[in-house]
DSSP file (Angstrom, degrees, kcal/mol; ACC not computed):
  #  RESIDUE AA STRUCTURE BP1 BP2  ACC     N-H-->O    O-->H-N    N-H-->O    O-->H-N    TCO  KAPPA ALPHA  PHI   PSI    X-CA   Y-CA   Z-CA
    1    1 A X     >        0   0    0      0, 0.0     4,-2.0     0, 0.0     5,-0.1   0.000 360.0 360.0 360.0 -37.1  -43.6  -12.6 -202.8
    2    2 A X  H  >  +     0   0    0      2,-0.3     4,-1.1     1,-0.2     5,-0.2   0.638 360.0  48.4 -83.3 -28.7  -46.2  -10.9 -200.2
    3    3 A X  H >> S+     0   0    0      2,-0.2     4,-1.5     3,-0.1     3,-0.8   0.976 113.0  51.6 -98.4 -49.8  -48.4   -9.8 -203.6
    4    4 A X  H 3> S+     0   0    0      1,-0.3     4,-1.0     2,-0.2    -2,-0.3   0.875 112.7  39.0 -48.9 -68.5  -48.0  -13.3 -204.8
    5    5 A X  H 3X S+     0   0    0     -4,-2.0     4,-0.7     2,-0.2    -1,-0.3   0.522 113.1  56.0 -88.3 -19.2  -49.1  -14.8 -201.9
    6    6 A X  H <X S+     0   0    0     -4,-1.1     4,-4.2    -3,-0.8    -2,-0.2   0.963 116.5  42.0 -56.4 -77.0  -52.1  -11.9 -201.2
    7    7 A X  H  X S+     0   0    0     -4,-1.5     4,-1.4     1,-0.3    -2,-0.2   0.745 106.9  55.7 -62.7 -12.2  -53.3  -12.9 -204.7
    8    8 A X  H  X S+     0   0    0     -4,-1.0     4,-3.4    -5,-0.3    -1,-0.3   0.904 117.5  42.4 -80.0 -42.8  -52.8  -16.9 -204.4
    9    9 A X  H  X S+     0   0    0     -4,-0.7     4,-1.5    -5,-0.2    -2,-0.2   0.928 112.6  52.5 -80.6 -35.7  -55.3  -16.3 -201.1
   10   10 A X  H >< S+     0   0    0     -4,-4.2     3,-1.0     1,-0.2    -1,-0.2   0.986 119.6  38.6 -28.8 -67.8  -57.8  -13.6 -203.2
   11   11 A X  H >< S+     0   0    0     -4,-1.4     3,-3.0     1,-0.2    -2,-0.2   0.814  98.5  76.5 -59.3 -63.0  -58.0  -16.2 -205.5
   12   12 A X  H >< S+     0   0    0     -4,-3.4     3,-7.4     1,-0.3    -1,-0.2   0.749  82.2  68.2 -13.0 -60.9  -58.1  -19.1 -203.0
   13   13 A X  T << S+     0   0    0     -4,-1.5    -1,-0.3    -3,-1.0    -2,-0.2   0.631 104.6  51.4 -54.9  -1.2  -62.1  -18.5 -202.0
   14   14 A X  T <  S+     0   0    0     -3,-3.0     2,-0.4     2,-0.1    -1,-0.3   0.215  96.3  76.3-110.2  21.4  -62.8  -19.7 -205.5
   15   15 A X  S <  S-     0   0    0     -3,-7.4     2,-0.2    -4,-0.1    -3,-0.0  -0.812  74.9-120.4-130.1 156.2  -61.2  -22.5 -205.9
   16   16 A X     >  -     0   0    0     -2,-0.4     4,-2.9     1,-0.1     3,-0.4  -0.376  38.1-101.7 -89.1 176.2  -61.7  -25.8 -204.9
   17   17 A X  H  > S+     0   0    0      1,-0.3     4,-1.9    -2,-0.2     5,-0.3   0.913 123.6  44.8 -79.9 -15.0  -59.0  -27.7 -202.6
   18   18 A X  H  > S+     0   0    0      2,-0.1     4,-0.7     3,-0.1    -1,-0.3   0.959 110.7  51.9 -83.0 -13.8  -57.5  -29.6 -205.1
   19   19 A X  H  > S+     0   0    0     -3,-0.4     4,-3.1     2,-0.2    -2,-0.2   0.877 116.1  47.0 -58.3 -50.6  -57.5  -26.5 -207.4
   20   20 A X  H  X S+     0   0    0     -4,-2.9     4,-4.3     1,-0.2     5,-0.4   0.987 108.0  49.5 -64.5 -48.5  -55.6  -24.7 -204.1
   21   21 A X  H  < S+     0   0    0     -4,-1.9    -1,-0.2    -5,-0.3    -2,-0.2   0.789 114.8  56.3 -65.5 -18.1  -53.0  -27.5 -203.3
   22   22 A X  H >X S+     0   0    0     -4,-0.7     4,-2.9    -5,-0.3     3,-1.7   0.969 111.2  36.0 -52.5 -78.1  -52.4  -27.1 -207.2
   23   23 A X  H 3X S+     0   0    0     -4,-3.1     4,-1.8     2,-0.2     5,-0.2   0.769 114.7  52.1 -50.5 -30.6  -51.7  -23.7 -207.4
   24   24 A X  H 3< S+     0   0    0     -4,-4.3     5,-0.2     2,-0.1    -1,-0.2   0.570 116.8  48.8 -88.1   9.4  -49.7  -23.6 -203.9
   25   25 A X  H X> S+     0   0    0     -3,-1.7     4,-2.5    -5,-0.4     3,-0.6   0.896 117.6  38.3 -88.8 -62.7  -47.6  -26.7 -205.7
   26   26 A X  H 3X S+     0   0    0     -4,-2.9     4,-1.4     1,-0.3    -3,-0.2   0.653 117.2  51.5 -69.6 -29.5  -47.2  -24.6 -209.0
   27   27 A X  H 3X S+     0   0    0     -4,-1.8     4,-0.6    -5,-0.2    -1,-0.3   0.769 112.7  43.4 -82.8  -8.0  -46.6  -21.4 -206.9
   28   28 A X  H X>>S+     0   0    0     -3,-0.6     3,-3.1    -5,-0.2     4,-0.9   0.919 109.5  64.5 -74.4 -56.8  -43.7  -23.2 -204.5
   29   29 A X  H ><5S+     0   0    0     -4,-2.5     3,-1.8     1,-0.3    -1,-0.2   0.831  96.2  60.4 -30.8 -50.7  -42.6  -24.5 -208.0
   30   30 A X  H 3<5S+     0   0    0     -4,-1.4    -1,-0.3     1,-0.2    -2,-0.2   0.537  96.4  48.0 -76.5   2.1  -41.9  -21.0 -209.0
   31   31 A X  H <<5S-     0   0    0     -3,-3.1    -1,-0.2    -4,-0.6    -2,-0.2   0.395 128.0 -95.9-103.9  -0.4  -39.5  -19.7 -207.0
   32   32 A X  T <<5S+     0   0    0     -3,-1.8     2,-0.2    -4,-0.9    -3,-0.2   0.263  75.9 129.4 122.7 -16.8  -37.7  -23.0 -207.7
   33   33 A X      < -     0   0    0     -5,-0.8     2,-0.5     6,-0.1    -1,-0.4  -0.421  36.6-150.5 -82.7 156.3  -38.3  -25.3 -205.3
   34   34 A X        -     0   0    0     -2,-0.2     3,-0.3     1,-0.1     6,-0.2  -0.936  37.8 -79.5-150.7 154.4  -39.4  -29.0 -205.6
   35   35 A X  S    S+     0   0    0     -2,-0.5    -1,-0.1     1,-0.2     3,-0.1   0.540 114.7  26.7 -33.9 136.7  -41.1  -31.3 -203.7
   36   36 A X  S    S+     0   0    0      1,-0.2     2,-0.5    -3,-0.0    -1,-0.2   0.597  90.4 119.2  83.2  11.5  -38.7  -32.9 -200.8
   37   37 A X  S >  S-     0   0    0     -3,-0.3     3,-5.1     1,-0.1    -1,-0.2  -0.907  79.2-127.7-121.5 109.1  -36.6  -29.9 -200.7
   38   38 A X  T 3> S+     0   0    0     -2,-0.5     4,-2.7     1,-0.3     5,-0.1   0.576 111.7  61.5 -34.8 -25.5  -36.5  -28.0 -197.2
   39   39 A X  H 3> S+     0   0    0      2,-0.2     4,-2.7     3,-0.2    -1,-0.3   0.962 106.0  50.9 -49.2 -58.0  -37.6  -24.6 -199.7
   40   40 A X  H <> S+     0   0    0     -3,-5.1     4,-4.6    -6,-0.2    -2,-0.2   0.926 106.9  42.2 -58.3 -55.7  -40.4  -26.5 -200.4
   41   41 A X  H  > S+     0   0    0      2,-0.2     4,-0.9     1,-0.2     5,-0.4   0.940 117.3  50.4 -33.4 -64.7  -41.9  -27.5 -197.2
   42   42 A X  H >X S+     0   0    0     -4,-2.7     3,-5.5     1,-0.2     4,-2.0   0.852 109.7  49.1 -49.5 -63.0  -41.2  -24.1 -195.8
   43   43 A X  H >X S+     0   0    0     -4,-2.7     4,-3.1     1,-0.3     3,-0.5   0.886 123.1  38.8 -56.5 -54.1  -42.9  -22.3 -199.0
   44   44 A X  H 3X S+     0   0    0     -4,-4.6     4,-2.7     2,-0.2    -1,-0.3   0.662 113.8  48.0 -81.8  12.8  -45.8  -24.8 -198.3
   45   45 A X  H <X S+     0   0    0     -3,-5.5     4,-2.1    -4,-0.9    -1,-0.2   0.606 115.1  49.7 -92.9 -24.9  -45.9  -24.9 -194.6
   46   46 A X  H <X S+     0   0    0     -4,-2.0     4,-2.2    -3,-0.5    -2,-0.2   0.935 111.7  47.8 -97.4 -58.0  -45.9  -21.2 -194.9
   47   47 A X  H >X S+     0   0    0     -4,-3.1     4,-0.9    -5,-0.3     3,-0.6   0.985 112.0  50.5 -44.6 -81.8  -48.9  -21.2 -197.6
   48   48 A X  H 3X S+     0   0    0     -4,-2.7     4,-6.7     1,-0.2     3,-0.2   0.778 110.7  47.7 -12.6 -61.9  -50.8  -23.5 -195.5
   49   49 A X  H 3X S+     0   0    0     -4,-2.1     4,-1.6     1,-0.2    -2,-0.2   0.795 109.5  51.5 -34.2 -58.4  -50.3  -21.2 -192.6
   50   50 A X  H <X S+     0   0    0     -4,-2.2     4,-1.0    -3,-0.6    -1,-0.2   0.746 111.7  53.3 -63.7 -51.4  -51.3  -18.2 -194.9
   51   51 A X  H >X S+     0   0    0     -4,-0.9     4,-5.9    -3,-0.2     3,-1.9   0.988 112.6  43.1  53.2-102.5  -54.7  -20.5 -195.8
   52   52 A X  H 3X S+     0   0    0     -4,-6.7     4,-1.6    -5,-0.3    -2,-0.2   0.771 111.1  49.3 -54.0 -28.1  -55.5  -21.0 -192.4
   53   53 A X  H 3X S+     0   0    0     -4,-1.6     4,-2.3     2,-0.2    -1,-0.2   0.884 108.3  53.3 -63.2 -24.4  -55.0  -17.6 -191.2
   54   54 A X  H <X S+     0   0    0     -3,-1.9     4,-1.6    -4,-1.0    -2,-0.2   0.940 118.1  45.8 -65.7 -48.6  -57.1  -16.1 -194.1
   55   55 A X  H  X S+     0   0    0     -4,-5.9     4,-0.8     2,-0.2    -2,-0.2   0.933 111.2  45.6 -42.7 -71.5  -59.8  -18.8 -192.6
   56   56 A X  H  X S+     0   0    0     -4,-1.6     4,-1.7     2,-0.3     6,-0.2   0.595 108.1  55.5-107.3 -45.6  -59.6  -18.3 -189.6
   57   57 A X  H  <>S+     0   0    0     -4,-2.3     5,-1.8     2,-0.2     6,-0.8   0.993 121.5  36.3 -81.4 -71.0  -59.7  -14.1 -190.0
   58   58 A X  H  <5S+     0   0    0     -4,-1.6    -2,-0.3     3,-0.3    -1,-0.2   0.206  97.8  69.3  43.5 -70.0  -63.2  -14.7 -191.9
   59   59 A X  H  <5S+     0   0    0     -4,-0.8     2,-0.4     1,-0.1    -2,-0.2   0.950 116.7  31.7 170.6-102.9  -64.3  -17.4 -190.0
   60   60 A X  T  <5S-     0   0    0     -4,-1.7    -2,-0.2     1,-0.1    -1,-0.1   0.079 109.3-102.0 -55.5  10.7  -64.5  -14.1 -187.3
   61   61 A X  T   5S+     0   0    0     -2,-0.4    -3,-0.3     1,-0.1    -1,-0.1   0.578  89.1 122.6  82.3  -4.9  -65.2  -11.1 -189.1
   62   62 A X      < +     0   0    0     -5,-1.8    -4,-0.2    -6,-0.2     6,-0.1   0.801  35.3 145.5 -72.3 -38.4  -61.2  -10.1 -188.8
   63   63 A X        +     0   0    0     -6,-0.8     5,-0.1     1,-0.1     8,-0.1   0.341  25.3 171.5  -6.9  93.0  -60.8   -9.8 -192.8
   64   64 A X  S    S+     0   0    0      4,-0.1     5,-0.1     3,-0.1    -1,-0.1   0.729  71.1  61.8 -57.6 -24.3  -58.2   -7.0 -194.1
   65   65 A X  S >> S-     0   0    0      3,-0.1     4,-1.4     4,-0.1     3,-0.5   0.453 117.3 -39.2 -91.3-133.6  -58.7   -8.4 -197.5
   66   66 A X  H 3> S+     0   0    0      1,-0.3     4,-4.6     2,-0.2     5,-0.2   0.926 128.9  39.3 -41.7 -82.0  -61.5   -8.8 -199.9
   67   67 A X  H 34 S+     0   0    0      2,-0.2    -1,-0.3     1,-0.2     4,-0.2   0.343 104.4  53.8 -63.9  -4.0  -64.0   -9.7 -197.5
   68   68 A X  H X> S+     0   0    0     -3,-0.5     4,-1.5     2,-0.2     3,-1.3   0.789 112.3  55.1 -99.4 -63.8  -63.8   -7.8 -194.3
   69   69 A X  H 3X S+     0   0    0     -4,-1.4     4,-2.2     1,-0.3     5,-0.2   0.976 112.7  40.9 -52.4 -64.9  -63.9   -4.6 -196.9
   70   70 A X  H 3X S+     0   0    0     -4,-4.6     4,-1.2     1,-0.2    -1,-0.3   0.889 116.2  52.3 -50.9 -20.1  -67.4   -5.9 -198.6
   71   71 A X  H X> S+     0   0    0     -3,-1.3     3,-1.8    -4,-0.2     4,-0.5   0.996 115.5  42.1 -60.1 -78.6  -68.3   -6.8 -194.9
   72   72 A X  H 3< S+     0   0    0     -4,-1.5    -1,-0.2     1,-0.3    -2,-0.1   0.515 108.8  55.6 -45.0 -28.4  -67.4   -3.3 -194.1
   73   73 A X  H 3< S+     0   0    0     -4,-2.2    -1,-0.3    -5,-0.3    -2,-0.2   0.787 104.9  54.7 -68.5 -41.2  -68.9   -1.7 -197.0
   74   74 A X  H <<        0   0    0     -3,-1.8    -1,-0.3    -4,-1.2    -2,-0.2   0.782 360.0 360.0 -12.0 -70.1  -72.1   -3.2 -196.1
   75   75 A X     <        0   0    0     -4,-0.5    -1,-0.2    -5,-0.0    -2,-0.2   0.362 360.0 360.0 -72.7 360.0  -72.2   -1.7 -192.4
């Protein structure tokens, strides 16, 4: 799930937000849950979460992922 949710955030910076709330619908979707069902919320409260930390880490130069390494690569 953690490489699923890594690549859903990769991915994220190219997409636009209805393209993400699509893909975090379609990825909740796949593990089975659907919409109004306490699985879901979590899986998307828990996406959100994942979202905003990725911002947020970014947003400050904090970046493990994609961008913090080309930041680094840079330096």
């Amino acid at each position: 799930m953690k490489r699923a949710i890594f690549l859903a955030l990769l991915l994220a910076g190219c997409q636009t937000t209805e393209e993400r709330l699509a893909a975090d619908d379609a990825q909740c979707r796949s593990y089975g849950a659907k919409p109004g069902d306490q699985a879901y919320i979590a899986c998307r409260m828990n996406l959100d979460t994942n979202h905003a930390n990725v911002k947020a880490s970014e947003r400050f130069g904090n970046s493990g992922g994609l961008v913090g390494a080309i930041q680094r690569a840079k330096e």
